[in-house]
N, C-alpha and C positions, 0 to 999 in steps of 0.2 A: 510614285516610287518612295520609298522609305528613307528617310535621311537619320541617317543612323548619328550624326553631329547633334543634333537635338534630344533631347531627354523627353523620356517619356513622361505624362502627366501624372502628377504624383496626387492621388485620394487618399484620405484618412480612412481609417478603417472603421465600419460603422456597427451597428448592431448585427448577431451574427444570427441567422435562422437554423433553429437544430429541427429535425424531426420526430416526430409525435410518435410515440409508439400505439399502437389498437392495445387494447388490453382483455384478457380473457379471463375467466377463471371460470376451474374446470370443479364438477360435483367435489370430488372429493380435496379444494382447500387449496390446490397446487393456482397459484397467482399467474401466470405467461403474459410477458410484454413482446408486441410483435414487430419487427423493424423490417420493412419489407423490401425489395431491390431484387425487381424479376430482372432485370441486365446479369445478375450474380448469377455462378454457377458453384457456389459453395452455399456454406449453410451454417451456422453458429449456433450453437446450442451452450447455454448458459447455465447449468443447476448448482443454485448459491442456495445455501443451509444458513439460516441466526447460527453461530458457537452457542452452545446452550452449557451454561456450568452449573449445577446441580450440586450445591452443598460443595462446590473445589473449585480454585480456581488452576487445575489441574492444566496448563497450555498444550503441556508436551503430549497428554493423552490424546488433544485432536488433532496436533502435529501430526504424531502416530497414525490415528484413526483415517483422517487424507492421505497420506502417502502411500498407503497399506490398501487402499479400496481398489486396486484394480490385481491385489495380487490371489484371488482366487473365490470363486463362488460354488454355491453348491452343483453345479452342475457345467464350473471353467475351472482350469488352472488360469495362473498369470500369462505360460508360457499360451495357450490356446485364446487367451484374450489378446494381446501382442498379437498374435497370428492373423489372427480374425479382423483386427483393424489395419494392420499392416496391409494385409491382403487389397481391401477398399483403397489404399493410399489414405484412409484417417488418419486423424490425431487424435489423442485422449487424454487430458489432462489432468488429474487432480491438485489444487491451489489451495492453498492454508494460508489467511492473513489474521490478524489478532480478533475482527470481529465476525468473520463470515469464511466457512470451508466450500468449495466449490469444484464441481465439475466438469467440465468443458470440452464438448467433440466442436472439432472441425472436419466437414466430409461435404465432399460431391453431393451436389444432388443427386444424381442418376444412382449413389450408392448408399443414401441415406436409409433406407429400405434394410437395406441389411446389415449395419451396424447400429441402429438404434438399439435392437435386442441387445445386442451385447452391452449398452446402457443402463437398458431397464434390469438386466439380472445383474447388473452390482449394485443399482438401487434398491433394489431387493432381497437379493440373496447373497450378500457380499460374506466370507466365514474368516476370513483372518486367519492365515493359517497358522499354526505352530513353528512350522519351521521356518517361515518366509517370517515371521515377526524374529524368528530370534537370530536370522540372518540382520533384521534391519537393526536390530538392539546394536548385535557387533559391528556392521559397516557404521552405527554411527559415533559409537564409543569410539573409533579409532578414528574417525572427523575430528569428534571435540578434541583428543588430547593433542591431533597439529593443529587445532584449531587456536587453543590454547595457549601456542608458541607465537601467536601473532600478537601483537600487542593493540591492532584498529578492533580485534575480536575482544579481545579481554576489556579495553574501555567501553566496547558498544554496550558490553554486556553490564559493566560496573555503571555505566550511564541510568539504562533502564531498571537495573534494580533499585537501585536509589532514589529515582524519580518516582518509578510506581510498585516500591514494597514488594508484599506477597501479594499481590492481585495478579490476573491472567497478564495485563502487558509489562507486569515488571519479573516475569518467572524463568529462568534460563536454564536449559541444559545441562544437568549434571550424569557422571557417571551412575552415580547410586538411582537418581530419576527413571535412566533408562533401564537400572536392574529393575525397577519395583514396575515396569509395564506388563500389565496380562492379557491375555485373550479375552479372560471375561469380561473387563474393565472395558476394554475393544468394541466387545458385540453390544454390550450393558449403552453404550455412548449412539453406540450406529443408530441402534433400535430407539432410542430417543430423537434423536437428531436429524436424520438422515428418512423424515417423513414429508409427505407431498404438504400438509398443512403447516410446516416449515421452510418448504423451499419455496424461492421466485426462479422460474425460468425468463431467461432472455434471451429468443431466438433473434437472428438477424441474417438475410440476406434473402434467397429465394425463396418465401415460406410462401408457396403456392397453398389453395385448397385443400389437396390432395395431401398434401406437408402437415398441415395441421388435422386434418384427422385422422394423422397415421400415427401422430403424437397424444392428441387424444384419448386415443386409442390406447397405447402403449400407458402412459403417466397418468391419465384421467378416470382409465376405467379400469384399467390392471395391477394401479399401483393404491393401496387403499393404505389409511391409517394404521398404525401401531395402539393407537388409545389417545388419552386428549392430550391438548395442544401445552408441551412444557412450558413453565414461566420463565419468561428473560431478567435474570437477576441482574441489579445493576451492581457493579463493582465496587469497590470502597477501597480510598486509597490515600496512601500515610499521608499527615499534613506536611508541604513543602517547608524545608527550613535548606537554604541557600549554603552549600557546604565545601571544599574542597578534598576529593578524593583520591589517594595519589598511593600507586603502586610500583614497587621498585623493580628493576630488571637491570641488575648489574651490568651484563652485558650489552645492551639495544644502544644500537647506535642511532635508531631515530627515536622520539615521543610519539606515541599518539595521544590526541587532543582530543576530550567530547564537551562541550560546553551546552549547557539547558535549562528547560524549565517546564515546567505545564503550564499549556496555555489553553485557548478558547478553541472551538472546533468550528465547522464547516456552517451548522448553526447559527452563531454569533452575528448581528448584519455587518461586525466591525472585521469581519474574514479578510473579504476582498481586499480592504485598504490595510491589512495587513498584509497580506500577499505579497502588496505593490511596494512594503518598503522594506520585507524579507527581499525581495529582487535585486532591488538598489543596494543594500549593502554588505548581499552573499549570494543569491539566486541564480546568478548566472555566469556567464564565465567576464562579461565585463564589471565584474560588481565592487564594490572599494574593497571587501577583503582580499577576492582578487588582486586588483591593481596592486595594494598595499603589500600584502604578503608575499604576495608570488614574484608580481612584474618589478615592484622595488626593489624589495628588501630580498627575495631571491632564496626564502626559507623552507618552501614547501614547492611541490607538481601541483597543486588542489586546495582547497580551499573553497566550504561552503556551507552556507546554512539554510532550514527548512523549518516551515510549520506547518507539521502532520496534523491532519484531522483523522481522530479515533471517534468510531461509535458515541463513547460516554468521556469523554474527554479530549484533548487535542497535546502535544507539547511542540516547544522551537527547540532549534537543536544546530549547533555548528561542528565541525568536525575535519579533522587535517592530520598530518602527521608531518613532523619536523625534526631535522636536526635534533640530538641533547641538547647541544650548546644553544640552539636559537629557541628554546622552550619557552625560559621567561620574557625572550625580547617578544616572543610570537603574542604570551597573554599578554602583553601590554602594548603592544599595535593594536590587540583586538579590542580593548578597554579605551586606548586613543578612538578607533573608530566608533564605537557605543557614545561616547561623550561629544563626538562632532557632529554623531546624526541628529542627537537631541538639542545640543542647544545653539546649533550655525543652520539657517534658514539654507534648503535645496534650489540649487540653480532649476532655470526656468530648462534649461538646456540637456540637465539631466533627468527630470521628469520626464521631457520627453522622449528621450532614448529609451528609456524604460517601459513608458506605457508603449511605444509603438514595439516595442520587444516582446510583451506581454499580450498585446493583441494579436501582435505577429504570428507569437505562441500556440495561443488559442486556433487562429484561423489555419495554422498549419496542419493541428492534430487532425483538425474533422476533414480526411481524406476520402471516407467511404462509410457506406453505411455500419462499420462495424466500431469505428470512431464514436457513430451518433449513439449508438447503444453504450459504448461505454462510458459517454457525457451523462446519459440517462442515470447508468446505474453508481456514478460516484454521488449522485445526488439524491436520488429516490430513499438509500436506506438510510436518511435521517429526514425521512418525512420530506423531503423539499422537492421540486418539481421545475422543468424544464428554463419558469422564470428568473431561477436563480442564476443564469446567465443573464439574458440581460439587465439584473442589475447588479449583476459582476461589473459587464462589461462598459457602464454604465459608470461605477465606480472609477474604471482604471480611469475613463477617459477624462476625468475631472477630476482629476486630482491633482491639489494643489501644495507648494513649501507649507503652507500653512496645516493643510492635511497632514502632509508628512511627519512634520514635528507633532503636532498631536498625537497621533498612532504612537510614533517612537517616543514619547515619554510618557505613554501608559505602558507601553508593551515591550519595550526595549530597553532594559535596566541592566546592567551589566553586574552591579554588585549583588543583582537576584538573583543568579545563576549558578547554577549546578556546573564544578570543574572537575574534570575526572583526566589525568593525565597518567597513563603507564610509559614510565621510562626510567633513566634512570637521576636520581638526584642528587641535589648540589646543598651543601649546608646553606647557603642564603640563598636559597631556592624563594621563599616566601617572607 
């Protein structure tokens, strides 16, 4: 009998086993990774495109360009595409991030048969219509002008410009932007982009026999090239100089805070161990700015920071909204914690809360096979491969006060940092 008075035995968490994807590639160029899970009665279908910029680093055009791909083809309306997937119970998704535009059905097997088509003719024959574009022009002009009125909006935005110039990750939404979008610009981009010898497919779940050469079929033999394969320009972006940028809002009764910098991306072998002491000192909800900001001192709901890996670059980034009045006490707790992480040696105690948070983390996501596919694909498009976990994971588990302070006084400088505060100011503000 179970004696529930005793604690159960407690294991560390060790190396984590992901699964391998089969890989195929079909005549004409389209890459397919296959994650397979016959227990599954669904089915993932992944079509991720390179962002391809061509003489611009134009964002909002493939913003545009994804959101627009399922509103009509040569031979669907939007409203008959909606129809046709609703009908299956699908999902259909189109997904815009800074390096890569994508696609994504989710459907039944038993009904994958009859929704693939409706796939293949927006990879195809997608037309951008006139009127659905100048519907999206207006619906999103009137986004940005409440968007506008927010003030975590207007610093995200003053963040990323700053940090990365006129290149595609530092370009944001303007009025006059979305007058100058056209149709032809639209099709001019699809037709480039939006080619089998540009995209990775990554299916995942029951991709039977029969599953893959009905896809075959459809994207291998029916979906053929545009002409050769575009170059991937690598971006160019202004040199950092550490700056304070600060917007008034007479009114706002709270600030919001963006604090940054560019940094190293997923590449780097110094990722991991920077992960682990982004975690420690904002990452998660027990982290010291946490404690510090929130649970102390009682200035903000949130409190947190990140370091994003991008394609051709990476940045860290903190981010909170506070009180007027507690603005400056807020940057200078957060300048106190920068100076404690660097030069006061980490408890043996809170490393380990960390890593076993951090492992935790990891071992949590991978619930199903569509977890293992998306472990695959954060790592595949910078060339790296499945081992890149274990010596992730590898990393957490050893790492020491000594680690710690190394990381955080190459990477963790606080007078390097990009400060972007909109609220409203105080003459001894700084």
């Amino acid at each position: 009998m179970l004696n529930r008075v005793i604690a159960p035995l407690r294991h560390d968490i060790q190396d984590i086993t992901l699964v391998q994807p089969d890989e195929v590639v079909f005549d004409n160029g389209l890459r397919v990774f296959v994650f397979s899970a016959p227990t599954q009665e669904l089915v993932k279908a992944e079509f991720i495109f390179q962002n391809i910029f061509d003489g611009s680093e134009n964002s909002l055009l493939h913003t545009c360009a994804c959101q627009m791909l399922k509103e009509g083809t040569k031979t669907r309306t939007s409203t008959q595409i909606a129809a046709e997937i609703d009908f299956y119970g699908a999902y259909l998704m189109p997904e815009y991030s800074f390096d890569q535009t994508a696609l994504t059905l989710y459907s039944l097997n038993k009904h994958l048969s009859a929704v693939l088509p409706v796939v293949h003719d927006i990879l195809n024959d997608a037309i951008f219509p006139e009127v659905e574009l100048e519907t999206y022009i207006r619906n999103n002009k009137q986004t940005l002008q409440i968007s506008l009125q927010k003030n975590d909006y207007v610093a995200r935005r003053l963040f990323f410009k700053n940090l990365f110039g006129e290149s595609r990750y530092g370009q944001v939404p303007t009025e006059e932007a979305y007058e100058k979008l056209n149709r032809d610009d639209l099709i001019a981009l699809y037709q480039k982009q939006v080619q089998p010898q540009n995209c990775t497919l990554i299916l995942s779940g029951n991709i039977t026999d029969e599953v893959l050469a009905e896809i075959r079929e459809l994207f291998g033999i029916q979906w053929q090239n545009n002409g050769g394969a575009s170059r991937i320009v690598t971006p160019e972006f202004p040199a950092f100089v550490p700056t304070t940028v600060w917007e008034e809002r007479a009114e706002a009764l709270q600030s919001a805070i963006r604090l940054g910098m560019p940094a190293i991306n997923r590449t780097h072998p110094d990722f991991p161990a920077i992960q682990f002491v982004n975690t420690l000192i904002g990452g998660y909800f027990g982290s010291r700015l946490m404690r510090n900001i929130r649970e102390k001192k009682g200035f903000t709901y949130s409190i947190g920071s990140a370091f994003a890996s991008l394609l051709h670059t990476g940045f860290f980034t903190i981010a909170t909204e506070v009180g007027v009045d507690s603005t400056q006490a807020t940057l200078l707790e957060i300048e106190k914690e920068f100076r404690v992480l660097r030069d006061t040696a980490v408890s043996e105690e809170e490393i380990a809360l960390v890593r076993n948070y951090m492992l935790g983390s990891i071992l949590g996501s991978i619930e199903s096979v569509f977890s293992h596919a998306d472990k695959f694909k954060a790592v595949y498009f910078y060339g790296l491969d499945l081992s890149y976990y274990t010596r992730y994971n590898e990393i957490i588990r050893n790492m020491t006060a000594a680690d710690v302070q190394r990381i955080a006084n190459m990477y963790f400088d606080y007078d390097n940092l990009l400060k972007v505060i909109v609220g409203k100011s105080f003459s001894n503000f700084f």
